[in-house]
C-alpha positions as CSV (number, residue, x, y, z in Angstrom):
1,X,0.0,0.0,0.0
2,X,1.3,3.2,-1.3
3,X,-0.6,6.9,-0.7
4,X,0.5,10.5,-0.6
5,X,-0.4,14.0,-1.0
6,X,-2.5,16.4,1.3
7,X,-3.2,13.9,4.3
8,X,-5.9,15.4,6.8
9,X,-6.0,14.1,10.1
10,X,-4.6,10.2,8.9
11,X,-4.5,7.5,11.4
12,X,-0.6,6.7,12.0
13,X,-0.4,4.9,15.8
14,X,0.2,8.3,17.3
15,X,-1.5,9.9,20.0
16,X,1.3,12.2,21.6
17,X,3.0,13.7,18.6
18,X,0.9,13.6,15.6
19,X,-2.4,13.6,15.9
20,X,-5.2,15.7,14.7
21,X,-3.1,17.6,12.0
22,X,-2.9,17.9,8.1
23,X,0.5,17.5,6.6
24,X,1.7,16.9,3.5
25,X,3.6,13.3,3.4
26,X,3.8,10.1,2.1
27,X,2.9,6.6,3.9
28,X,4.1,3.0,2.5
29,X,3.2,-0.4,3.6
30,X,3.8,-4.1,3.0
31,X,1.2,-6.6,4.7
32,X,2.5,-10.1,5.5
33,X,-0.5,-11.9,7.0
34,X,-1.4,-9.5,10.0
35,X,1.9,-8.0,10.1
36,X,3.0,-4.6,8.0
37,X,6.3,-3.1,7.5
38,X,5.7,0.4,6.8
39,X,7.5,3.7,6.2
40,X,6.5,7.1,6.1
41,X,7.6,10.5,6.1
42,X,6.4,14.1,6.2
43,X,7.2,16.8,4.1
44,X,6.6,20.0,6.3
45,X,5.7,21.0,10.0
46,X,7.7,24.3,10.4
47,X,5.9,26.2,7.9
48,X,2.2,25.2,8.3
49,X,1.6,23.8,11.6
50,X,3.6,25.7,14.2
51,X,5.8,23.3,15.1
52,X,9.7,23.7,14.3
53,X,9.9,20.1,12.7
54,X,11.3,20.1,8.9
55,X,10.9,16.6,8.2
56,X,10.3,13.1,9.8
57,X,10.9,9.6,8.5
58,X,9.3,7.1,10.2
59,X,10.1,3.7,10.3
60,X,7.6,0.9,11.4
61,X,6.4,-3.1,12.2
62,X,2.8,-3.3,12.7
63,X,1.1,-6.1,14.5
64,X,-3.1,-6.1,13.7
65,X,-5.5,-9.1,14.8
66,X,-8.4,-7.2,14.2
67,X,-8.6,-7.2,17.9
68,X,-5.2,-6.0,19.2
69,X,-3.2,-3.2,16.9
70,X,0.5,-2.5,18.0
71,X,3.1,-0.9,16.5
72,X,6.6,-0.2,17.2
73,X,8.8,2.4,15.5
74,X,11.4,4.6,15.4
75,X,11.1,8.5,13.9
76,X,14.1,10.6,12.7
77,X,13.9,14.5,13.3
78,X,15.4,17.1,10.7
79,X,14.6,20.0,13.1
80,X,15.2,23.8,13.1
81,X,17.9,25.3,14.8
82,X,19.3,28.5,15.5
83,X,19.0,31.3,14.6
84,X,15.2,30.4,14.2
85,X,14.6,27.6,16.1
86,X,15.6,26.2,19.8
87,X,16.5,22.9,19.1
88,X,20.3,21.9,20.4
89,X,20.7,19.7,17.1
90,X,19.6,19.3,13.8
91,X,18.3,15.8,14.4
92,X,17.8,13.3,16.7
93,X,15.5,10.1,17.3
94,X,12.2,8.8,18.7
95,X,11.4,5.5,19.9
96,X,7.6,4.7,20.4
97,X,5.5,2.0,20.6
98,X,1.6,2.6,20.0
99,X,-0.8,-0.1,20.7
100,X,-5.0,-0.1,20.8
101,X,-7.2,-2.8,22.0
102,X,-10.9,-2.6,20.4
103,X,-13.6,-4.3,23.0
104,X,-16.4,-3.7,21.4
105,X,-17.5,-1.5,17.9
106,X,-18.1,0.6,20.0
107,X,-15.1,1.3,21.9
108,X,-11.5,1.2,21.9
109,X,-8.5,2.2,24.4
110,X,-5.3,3.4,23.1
111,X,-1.9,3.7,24.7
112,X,1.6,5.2,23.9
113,X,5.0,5.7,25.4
114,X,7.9,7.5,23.4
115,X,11.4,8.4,23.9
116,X,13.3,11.3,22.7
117,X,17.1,10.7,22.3
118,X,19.3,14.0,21.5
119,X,22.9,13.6,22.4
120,X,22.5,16.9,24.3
121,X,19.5,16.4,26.2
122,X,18.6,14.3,28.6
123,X,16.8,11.2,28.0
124,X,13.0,12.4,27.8
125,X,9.7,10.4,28.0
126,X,6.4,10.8,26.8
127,X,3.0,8.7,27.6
128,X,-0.3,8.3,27.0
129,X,-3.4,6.4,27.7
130,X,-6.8,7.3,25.9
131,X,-10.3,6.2,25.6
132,X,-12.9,5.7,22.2
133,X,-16.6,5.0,22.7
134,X,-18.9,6.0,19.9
135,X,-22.7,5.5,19.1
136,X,-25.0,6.5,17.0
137,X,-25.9,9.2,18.6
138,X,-23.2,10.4,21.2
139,X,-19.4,10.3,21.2
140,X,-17.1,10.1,23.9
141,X,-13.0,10.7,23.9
142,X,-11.1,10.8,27.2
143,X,-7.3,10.8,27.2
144,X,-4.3,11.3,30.2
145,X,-0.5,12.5,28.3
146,X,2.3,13.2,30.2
147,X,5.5,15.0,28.4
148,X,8.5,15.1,30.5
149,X,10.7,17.8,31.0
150,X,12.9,18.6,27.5
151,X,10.6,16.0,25.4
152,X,8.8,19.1,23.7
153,X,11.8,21.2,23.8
154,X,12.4,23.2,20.8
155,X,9.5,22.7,19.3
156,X,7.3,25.6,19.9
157,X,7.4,27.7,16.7
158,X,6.7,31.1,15.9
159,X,5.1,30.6,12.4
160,X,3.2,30.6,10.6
161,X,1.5,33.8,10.9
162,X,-2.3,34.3,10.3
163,X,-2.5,37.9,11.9
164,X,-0.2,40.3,10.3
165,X,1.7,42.8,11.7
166,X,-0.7,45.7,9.5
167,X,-3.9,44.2,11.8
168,X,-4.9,42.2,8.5
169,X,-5.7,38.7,7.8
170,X,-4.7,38.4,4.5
171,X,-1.1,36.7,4.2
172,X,0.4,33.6,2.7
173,X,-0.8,31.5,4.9
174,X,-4.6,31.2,5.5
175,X,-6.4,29.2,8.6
176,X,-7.9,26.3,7.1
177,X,-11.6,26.4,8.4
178,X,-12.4,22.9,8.8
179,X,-10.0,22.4,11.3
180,X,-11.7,25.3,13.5
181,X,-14.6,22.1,14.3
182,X,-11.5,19.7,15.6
183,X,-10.9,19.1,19.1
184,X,-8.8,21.4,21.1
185,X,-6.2,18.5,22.1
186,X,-3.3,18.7,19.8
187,X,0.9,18.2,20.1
188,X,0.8,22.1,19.5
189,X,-1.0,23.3,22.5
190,X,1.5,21.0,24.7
191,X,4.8,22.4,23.6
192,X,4.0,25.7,25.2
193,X,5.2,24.0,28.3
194,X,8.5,22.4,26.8
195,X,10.6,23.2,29.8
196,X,8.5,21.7,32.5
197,X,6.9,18.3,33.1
198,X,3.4,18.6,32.0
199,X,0.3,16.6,32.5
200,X,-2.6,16.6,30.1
201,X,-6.4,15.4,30.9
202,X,-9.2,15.4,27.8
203,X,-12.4,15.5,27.8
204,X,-14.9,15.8,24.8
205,X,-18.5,14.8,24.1
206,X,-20.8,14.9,21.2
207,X,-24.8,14.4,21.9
208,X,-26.9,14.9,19.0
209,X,-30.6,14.0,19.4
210,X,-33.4,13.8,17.0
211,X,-36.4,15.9,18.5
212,X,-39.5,16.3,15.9
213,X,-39.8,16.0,13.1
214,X,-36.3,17.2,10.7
215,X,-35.5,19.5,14.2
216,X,-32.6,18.1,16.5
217,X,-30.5,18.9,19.5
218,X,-27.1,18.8,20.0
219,X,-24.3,19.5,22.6
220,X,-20.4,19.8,22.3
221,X,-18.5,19.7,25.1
222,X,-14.4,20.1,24.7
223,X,-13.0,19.9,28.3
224,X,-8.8,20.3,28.8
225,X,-6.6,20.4,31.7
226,X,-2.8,21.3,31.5
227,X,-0.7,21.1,34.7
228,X,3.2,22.3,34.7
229,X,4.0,19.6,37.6
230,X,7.7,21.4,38.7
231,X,5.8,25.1,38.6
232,X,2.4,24.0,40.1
233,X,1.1,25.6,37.7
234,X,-2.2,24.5,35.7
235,X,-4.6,25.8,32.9
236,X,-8.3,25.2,32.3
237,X,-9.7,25.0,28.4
238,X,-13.7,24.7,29.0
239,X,-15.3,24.8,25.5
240,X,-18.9,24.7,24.8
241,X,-21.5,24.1,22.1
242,X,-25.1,23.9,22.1
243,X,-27.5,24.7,19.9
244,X,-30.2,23.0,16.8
245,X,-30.1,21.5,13.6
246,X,-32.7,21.8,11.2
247,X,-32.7,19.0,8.1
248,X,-33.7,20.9,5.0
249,X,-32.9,18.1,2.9
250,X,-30.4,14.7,3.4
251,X,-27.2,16.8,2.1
252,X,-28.2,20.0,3.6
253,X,-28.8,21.1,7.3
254,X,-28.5,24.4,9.0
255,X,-28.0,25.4,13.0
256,X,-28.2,28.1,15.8
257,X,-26.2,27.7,18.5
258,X,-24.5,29.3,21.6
259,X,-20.7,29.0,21.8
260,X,-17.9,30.2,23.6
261,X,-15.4,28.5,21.0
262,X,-13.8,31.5,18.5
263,X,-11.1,31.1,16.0
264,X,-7.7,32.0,17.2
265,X,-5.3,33.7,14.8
266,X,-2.9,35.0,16.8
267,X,-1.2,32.0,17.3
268,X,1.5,30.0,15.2
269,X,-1.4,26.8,15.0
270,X,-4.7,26.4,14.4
271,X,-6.6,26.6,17.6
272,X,-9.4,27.9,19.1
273,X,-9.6,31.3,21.3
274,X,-12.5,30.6,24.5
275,X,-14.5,33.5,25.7
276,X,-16.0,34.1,28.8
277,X,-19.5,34.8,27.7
278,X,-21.1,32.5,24.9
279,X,-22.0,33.8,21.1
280,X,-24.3,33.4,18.7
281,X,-23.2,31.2,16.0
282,X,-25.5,30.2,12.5
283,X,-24.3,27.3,10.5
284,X,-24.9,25.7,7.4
285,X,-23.3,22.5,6.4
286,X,-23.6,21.1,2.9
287,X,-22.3,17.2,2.7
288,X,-21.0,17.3,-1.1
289,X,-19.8,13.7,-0.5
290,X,-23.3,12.4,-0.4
291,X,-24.4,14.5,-3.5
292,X,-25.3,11.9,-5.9
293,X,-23.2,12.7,-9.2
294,X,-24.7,12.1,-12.9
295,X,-23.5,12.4,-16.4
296,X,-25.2,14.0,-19.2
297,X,-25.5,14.5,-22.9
298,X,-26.0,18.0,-24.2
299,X,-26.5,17.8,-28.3
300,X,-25.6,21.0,-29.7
């Protein structure tokens, strides 16, 4: 198995690094039985994600029995250094191993542990343990990370830049939209705290309830913790999103809904900004995938 190109928020094993991005890269595979060898690498996360990583190639045996998936690999880092980044090198290694045990269809629990080695830092240590269950009508995730002290080091970049320096929002780079309705939880928001050992708790729901007729009800809830262990010091992300959908049609639905969830372009990734006091927010939502598409002949 061989794909490539614009990749939005792929599957890879990885719940402590990357996760919940788009990148540009390239993933290969070869199945033996329920085994795979794979390799992958991407092309860019300096430039377009905020996080001062030029390129990673990632080397990989898979072990799936449909049941239990694990996989063991080990990441190089082509990183930037001074006089624009803060990495000590200009590479070093991670050693991870991913694995996910699925109990039900509905439900699955994941777990991680990675080690950064840079022949000028200490050895550093990342884990992870998170938790699936989805129905038909709700959607649960809850995860636990820990980053130790230097594992995100380096790592928080300063581009790109969405707000410009002439108050505008016009630049090269643009903030995708679609990732505005992601979860908050990404390997961005963590290397804020890269000099600290830093404990992570997540918490998000999605409730969506038929009510009469084409009306439902729906709630979002996006909870995160952050706590700086040697500092004491701890953050609070409460987002919230509740509201109605109206069906018009099977491809086409339109809400109202109060929010305190706001697009943040002030910072170097695509997050969300939280206010105190909730907004107003109209939707509409057009599912183009489920269009049905049809040929014609037009005689001239």
């Amino acid at each position: 198995m061989i794909k490539g190109g614009d990749l939005w928020n792929e599957d890879i094993g990885d719940m402590l690094r990357i996760y919940n991005v788009d990148y540009q890269g390239l993933i290969s595979k070869l199945y033996i039985n329920k085994f795979a060898f794979g390799f992958m690498s991407i092309g860019d996360l300096s430039r377009n994600v905020g996080l001062d990583l030029h390129q990673t190639y990632k080397f990989s045996t898979e072990y799936n029995s449909g049941i239990l998936r694990t996989e063991t690999s080990i990441t190089i880092n082509e990183l930037v250094t001074h006089p624009n980044g803060l990495h000590p090198t200009k590479a070093d290694v991670n050693i991870a191993n991913y694995s996910a045990v699925t109990f039900s269809p509905y439900s699955k629990l994941e777990g991680q542990v990675d080690l950064r080695i840079n022949n000028k830092l200490p050895g550093s240590f990342a884990g992870g343990l998170r938790f699936n269950y989805t129905r038909a009508d709700i959607k649960l995730i809850s995860s636990l990370r820990y980053y130790s002290q230097n594992f995100n080091l380096g790592y928080n970049g300063d581009f790109p830049q969405y707000y410009w320096p002439n108050s505008t929002f016009v630049g090269p780079q643009l903030y995708p939209l679609k990732n505005f309705y992601r979860n908050l939880s990404q390997w961005a928001l963590y290397t804020l705290s890269s000099t600290d050992d830093l404990l992570t708790f997540e918490l998000t729901a999605s409730w969506k309830k038929k009510l009469i007729h084409k009306l439902s009800g729906y709630v979002d809830l996006d909870l995160n913790y952050l706590y700086e262990i040697n500092s004491r010091k701890s953050s609070v992300f409460p987002i919230y999103n509740l509201g109605f959908l109206y069906n018009f049609a099977p491809v086409f639905n339109a809400g109202i809904s109060f929010t305190n969830k706001h697009m943040d372009l002030t910072k170097e990734y695509q997050t969300a900004a939280i206010s105190k006091a909730p907004f107003l927010s109209l939707s509409v939502n057009i599912k183009l995938g489920k269009i049905p598409l049809k040929t014609g002949l037009i005689r001239l």
